[in-house]
C-alpha positions as CSV (number, residue, x, y, z in Angstrom):
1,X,-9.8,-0.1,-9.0
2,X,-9.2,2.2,-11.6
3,X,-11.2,1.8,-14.9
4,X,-10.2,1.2,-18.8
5,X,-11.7,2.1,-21.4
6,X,-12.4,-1.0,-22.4
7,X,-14.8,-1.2,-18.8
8,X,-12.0,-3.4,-17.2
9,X,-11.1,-2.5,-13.9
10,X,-7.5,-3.5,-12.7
11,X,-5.9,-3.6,-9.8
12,X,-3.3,-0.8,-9.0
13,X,-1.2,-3.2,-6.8
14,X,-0.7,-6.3,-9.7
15,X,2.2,-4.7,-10.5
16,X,3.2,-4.5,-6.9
17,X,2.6,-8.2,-6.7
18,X,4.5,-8.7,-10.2
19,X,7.7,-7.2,-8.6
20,X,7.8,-8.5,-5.6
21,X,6.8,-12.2,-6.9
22,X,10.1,-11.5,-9.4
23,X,12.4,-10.4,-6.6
24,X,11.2,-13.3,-4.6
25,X,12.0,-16.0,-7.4
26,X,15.0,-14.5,-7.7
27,X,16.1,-14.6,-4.3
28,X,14.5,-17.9,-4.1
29,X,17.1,-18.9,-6.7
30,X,20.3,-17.7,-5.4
31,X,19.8,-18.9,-2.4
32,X,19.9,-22.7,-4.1
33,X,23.0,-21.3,-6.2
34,X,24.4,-20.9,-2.8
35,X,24.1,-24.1,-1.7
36,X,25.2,-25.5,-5.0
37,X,27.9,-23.7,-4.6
38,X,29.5,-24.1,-1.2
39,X,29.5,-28.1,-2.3
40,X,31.2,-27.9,-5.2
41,X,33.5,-26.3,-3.7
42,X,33.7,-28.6,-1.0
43,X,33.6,-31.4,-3.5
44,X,36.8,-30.3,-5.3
45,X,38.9,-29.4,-2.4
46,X,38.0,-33.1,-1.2
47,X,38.7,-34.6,-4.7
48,X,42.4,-32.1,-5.0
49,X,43.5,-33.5,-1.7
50,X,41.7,-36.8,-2.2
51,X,42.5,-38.7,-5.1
52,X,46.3,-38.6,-5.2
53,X,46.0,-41.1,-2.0
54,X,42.7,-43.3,-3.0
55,X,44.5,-46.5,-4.3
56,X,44.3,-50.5,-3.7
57,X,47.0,-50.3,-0.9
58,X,44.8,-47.4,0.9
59,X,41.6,-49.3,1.0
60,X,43.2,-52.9,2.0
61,X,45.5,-51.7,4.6
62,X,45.6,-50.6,8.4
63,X,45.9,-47.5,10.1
64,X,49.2,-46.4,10.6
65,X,51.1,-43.2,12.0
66,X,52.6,-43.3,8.9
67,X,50.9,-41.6,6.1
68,X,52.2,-43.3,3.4
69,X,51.5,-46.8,5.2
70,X,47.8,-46.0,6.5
71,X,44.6,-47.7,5.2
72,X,41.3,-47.4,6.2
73,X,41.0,-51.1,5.9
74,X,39.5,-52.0,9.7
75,X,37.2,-49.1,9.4
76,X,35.5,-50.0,6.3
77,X,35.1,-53.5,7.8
78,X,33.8,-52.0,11.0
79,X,31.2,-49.6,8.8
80,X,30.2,-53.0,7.0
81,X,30.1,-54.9,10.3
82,X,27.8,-51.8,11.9
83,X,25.2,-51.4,9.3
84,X,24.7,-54.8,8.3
85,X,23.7,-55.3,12.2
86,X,22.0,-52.4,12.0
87,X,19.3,-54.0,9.3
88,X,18.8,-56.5,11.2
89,X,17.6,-54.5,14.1
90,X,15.8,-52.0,12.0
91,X,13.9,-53.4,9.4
92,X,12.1,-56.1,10.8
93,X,11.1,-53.8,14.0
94,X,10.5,-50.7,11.6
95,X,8.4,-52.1,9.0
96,X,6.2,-54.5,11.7
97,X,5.4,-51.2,13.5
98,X,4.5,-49.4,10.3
99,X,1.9,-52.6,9.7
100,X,0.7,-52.1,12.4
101,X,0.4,-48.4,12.9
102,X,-1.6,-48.5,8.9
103,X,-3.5,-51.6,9.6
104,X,-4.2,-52.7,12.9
105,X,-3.8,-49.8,15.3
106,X,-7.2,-48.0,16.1
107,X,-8.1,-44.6,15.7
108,X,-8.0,-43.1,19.1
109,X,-5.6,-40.8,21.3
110,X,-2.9,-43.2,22.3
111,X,-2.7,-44.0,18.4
112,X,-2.2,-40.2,17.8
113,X,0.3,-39.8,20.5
114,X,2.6,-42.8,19.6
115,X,2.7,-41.0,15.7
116,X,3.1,-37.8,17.4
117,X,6.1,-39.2,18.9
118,X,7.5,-40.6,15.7
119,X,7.5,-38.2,13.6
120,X,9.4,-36.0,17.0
121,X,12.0,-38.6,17.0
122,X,12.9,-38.1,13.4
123,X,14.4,-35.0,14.0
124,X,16.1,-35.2,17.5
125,X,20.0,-34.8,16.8
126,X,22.2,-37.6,16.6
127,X,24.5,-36.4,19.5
128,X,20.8,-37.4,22.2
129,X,20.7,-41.2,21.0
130,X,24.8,-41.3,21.1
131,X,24.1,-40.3,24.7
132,X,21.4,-42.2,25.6
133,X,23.4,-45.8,23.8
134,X,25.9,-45.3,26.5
135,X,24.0,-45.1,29.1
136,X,21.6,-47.8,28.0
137,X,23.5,-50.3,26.3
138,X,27.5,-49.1,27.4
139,X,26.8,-49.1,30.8
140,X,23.4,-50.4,31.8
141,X,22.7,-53.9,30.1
142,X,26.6,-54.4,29.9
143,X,27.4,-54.3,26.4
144,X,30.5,-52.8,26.5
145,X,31.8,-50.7,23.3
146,X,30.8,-53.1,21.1
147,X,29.5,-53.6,17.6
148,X,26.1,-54.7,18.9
149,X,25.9,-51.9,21.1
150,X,26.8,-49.3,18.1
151,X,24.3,-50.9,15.9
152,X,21.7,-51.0,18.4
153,X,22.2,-46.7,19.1
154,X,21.9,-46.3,15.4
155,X,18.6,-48.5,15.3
156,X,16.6,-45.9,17.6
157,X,18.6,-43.3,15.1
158,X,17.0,-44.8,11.8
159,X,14.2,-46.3,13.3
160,X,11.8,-43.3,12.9
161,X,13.1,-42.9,9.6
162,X,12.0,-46.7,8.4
163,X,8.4,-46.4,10.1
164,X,7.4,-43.1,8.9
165,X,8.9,-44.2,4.7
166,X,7.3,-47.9,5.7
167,X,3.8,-46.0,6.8
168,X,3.7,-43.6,3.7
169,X,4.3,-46.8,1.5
170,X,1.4,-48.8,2.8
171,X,-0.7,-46.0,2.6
172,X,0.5,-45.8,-0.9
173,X,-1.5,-48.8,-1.8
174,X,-5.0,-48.3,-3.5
175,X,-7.7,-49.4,-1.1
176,X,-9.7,-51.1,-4.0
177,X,-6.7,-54.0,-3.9
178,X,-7.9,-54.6,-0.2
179,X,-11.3,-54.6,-1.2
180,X,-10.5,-56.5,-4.3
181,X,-9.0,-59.3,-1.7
182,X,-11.8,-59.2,1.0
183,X,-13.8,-59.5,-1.9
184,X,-12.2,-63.2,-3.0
185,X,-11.8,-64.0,0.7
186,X,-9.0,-63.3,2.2
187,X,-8.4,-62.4,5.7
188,X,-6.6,-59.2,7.1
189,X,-3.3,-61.3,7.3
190,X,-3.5,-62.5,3.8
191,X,-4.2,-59.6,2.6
192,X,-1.5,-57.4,4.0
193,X,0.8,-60.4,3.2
194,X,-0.4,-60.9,-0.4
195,X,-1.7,-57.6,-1.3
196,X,-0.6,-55.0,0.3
197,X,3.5,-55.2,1.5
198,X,4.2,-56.8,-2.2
199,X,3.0,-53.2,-3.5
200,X,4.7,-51.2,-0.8
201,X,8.0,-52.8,-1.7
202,X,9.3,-50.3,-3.2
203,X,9.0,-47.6,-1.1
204,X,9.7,-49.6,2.3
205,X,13.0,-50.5,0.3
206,X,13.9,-47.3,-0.9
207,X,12.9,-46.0,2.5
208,X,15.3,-48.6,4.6
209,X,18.2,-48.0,1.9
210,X,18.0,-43.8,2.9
211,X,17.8,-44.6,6.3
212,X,20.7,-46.6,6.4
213,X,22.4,-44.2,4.4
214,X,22.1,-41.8,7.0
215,X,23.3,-44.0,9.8
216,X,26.4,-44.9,7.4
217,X,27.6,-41.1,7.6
218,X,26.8,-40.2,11.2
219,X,29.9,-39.8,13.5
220,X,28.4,-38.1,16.8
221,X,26.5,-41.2,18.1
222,X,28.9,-43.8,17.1
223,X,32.2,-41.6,18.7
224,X,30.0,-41.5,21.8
225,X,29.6,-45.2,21.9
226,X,33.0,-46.5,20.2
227,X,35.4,-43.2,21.2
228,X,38.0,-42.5,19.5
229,X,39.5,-45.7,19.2
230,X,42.7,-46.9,16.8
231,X,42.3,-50.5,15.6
232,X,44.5,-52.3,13.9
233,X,42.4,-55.6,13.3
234,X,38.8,-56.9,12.0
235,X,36.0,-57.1,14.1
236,X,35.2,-61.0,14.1
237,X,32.3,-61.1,16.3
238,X,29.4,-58.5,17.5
239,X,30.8,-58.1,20.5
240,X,34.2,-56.8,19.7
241,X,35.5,-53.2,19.8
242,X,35.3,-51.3,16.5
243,X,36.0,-48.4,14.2
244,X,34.0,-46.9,11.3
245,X,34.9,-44.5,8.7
246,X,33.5,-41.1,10.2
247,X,35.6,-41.9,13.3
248,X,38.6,-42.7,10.7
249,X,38.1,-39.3,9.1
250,X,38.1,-37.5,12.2
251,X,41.2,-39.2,13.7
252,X,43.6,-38.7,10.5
253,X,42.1,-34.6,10.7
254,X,42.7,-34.1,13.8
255,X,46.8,-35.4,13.5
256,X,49.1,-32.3,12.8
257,X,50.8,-33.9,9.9
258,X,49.2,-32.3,6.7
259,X,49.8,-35.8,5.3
260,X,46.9,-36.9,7.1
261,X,44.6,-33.7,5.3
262,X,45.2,-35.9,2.0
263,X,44.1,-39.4,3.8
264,X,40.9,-37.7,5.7
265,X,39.8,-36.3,2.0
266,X,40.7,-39.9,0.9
267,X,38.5,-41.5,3.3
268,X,35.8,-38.8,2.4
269,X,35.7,-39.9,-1.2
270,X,35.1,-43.8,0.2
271,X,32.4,-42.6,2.2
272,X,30.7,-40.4,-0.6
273,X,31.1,-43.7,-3.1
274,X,29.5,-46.0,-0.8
275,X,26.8,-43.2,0.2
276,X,26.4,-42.9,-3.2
277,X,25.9,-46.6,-4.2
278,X,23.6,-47.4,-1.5
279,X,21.3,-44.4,-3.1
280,X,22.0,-46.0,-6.6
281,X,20.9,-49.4,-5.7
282,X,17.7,-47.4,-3.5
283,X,16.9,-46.0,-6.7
284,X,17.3,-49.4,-9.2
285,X,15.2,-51.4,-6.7
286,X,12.6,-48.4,-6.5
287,X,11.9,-48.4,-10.6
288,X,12.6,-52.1,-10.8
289,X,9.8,-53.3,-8.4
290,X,7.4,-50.7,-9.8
291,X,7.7,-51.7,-13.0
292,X,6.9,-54.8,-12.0
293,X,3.9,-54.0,-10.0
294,X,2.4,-52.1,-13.3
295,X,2.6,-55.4,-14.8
């Protein structure tokens, strides 16, 4: 420390500390540049090859080895079939565990370890449950490549997803509304059903619509479950064979024709609409329902 003449001593290294706090912001920030970007880039070499072949006949058709007579048509059906059974496995079985995990389980090392585990599976690749769907529900219960067995893969996919946004929800919620409700006489039941999951909406919601997202865009797990099938007709029951649009996409890119280029960057741009709809309507029902909780 050096004194002033003012009596003040500073520190010879604060400008040290300034620099390398500068260089580190700026680094920092080029490194999002970056990212930013490598996708719009991405973005306009998908929209170039894209749009020219996005049109009413595209969506409503079949696949064909034809490029100007392909449609994605039985895929988009398939992606609608998939996540719709998809909810219905996850949501129920997600949300139920994040009730209990918040407000019934009790504090002690098996509690810990089944978290622990959770919050693992959120982040094991795709490619391990695709695996583990064949073998479990391919092959060993006997579902065959079906639409229940694809929707049942992504479940343990999005499943972590659901409890850990379900569990940060409910833990959301004030603990003086519990109180308030033991207070008028309500039981843990009434007030988790009353209280508590009417105030977590929102999050649990927005949490489920994400997770789903995800699933909608994942290709590894559902190629190792489906393959690389070509389907010319719409799945009319959960267990028939099916297609989705990742497995589309990859089909059409994979063909030599350069055609098929323009079609895979077509399907790309129905995929990113969808993707981006589901977060739109995550994001309406998030600021709708708490807007109507601060009421």
């Amino acid at each position: 420390m050096k004194p002033t003449n003012s009596g003040i001593r500073i520190n010879p290294r604060r400008n040290v500390r300034i620099l390398i706090g500068k260089v580190s912001y700026i680094v920092f920030l080029l490194s999002v540049f970056v990212g930013i970007v490598g996708l719009v880039l991405l973005l306009f070499e998908v929209f170039t090859k894209g749009i020219p072949w996005v049109s009413w006949h595209f969506i409503t058709d079949y696949p064909s080895r034809h490029p100007d007579e392909a449609g994605l048509f039985s895929a988009l059906m398939g992606t609608v079939w998939l996540m719709g059974m998809t909810a219905v496995f996850t949501v129920p079985v997600g949300v139920g565990a994040a009730i209990y995990l918040e407000e019934y389980a009790p504090k002690n090392w098996l509690t810990k370890v089944i978290e622990i585990n959770v919050a693992n599976l959120a982040g094991v690749p795709s490619i391990v449950y695709g695996l583990l769907g064949l073998a479990l529900f391919v092959y060993w219960m006997h579902l065959g490549r079906s639409i229940i067995a694809g929707a049942l893969t992504l479940s343990l996919l999005v499943l972590p997803i659901v409890i850990l946004a379900s569990r940060e929800a409910i833990r959301a919620v004030p603990n003086a509304y519990r109180e308030a409700a033991y207070a008028m006489g309500a039981d843990q039941w009434q007030v988790i059903k009353g209280v508590v999951l009417p105030s977590a909406i929102p999050g649990i919601l927005t949490g489920t619509i994400l997770a789903m997202s995800r699933a909608i865009g994942e290709a590894a797990p559902v190629i190792a479950i489906s393959a690389l099938v070509y389907l010319t007709f719409i799945p009319t029951h959960p267990m028939e064979r099916f297609t989705v649009l990742p497995i589309q996409i990859f089909n059409w890119v994979a063909r030599p024709q350069e055609e098929f280029r323009g079609l895979a960057a077509a399907g790309i741009i129905v995929l990113l609409v969808i993707l981006l709809t589901m977060n739109a309507i995550a994001v309406f029902v998030r600021n709708k329902y708490q807007v109507r909780s601060e009421e």
